[in-house]
N, C-alpha and C positions, 0 to 999 in steps of 0.2 A: 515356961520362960519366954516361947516366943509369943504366944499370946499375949504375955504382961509387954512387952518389947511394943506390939502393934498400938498398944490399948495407949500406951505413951506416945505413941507416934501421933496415932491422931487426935489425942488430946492435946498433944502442943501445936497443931496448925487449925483446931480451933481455937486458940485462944492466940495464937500469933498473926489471923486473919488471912492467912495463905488461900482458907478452903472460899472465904469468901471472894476474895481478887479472882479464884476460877471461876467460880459461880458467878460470877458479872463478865468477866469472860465469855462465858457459855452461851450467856444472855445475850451477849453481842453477834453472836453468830446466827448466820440467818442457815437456817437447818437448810430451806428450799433450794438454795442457790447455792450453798458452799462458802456464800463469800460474806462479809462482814453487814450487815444490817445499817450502820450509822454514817456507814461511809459514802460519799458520792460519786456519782461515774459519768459524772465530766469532766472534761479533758480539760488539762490547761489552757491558758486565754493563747499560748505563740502555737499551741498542738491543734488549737482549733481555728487558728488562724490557716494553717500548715496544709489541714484537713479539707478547709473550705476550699482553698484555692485548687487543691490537687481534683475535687468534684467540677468545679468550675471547668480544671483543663479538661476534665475527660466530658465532658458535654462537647466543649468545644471541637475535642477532637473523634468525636462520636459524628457531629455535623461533618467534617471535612470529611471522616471517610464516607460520612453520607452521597456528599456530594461529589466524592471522588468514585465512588461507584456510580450514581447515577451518569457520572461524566463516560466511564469506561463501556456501561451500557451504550451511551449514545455512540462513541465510538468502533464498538464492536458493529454495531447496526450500518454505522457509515461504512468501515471497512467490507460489510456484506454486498451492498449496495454496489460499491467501488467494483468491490469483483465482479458481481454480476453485470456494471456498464462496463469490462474490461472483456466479457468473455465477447457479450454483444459485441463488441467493436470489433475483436479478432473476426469473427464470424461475418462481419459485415468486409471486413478489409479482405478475405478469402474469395467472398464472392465477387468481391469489385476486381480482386485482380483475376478472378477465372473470365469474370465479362471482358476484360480489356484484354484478355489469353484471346478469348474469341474473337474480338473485335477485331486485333490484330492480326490474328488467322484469315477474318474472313479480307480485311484489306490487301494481305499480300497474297490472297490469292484473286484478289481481283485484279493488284495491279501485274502479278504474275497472266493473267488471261489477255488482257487488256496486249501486255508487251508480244504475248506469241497474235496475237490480230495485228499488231503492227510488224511481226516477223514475217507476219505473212503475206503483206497488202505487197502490191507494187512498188520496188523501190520508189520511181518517180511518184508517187501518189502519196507517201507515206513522206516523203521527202516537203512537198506541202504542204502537207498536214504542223509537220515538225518546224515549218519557216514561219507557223500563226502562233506555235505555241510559245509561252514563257519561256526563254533559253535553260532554266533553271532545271525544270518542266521536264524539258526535251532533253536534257545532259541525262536524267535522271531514266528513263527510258531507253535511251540509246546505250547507257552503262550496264544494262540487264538485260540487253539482247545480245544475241549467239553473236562472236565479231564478224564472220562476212554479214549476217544480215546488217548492222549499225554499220559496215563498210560503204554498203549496196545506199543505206538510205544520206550518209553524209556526202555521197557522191553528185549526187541529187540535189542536195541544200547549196545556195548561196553562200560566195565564197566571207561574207561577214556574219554571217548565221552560223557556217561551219565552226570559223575561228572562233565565236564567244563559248559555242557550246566543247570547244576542244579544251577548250579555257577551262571552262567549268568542270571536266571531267578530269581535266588533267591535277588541278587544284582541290579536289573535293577533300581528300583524305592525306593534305598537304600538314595540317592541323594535329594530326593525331599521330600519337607518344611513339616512336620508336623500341625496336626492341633492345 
């Protein structure tokens, strides 16, 4: 009974053309690829419009980070550079003020030597000496010796020599800030 059942079966979908519509079906299929044989795999005219542009931007923006790295390289390079003329300059500005450290050492202790030879000369001699120089000069010297010795040598000095240089000493630090 089921055999006679099958035997009806598919003698009505050959003659009702069912079996033929799969078999052109079948046909349509491309076994290789899965996918249908007749059919075309180009994209719509707005999908490839959509397509082309989004290539377009990524070129473009493939360039900009080109160029945006090539920029950061140079940058990084400068920034190298930068440091390296920064350490130079520390290094240079170290020794310049250990030189002027010295410089200034070896001046005050010259004008330090200088003032104990005029502590030491003869007041009246020393008092001569101080009547040729600049008053400026002389306030400045006479300010850094022991006070009898600058006593002994203004004693000495002219009484318009004394007064400017009294001047001068008395006024030097007349300028500066209070506490």
């Amino acid at each position: 009974m089921i055999a006679l059942i099958l035997v009806l079966s598919g003698l009505l979908r050959l003659i009702g053309g069912t079996g033929q519509a799969i078999a052109r079906e079948m046909g349509d299929l491309d076994v290789r690829g899965g996918g249908f044989a007749n059919q075309s795999c180009e994209p719509p005219r707005d999908v490839a419009t959509v397509l082309e542009a989004l290539r377009e931007r990524e070129e473009r923006l493939d360039e900009r980070e080109a160029r945006y790295a090539a920029r950061s390289a140079k940058l990084a390079t400068a920034e190298a550079e930068i440091a390296d003329q920064l350490a130079a300059l520390e290094a240079a500005e170290r020794a310049l003020e250990e030189t002027l450290a010295r410089a200034d050492s070896a001046a005050e202790t010259d004008v330090a030597r200088l003032t104990a030879v005029y502590e030491n000369m003869k007041p009246k001699e020393a008092a001569l000496l101080f009547e040729t120089m600049v008053p400026e000069f002389a306030a400045g010297f006479l300010g850094r010796m022991r006070p009898d010795a600058a006593a002994k040598v203004v004693e000495g000095l002219s009484p318009e020599a004394a007064n400017v240089i009294s001047v001068i000493l008395a006024g030097r630090n007349a300028n500066a800030p209070a506490r």
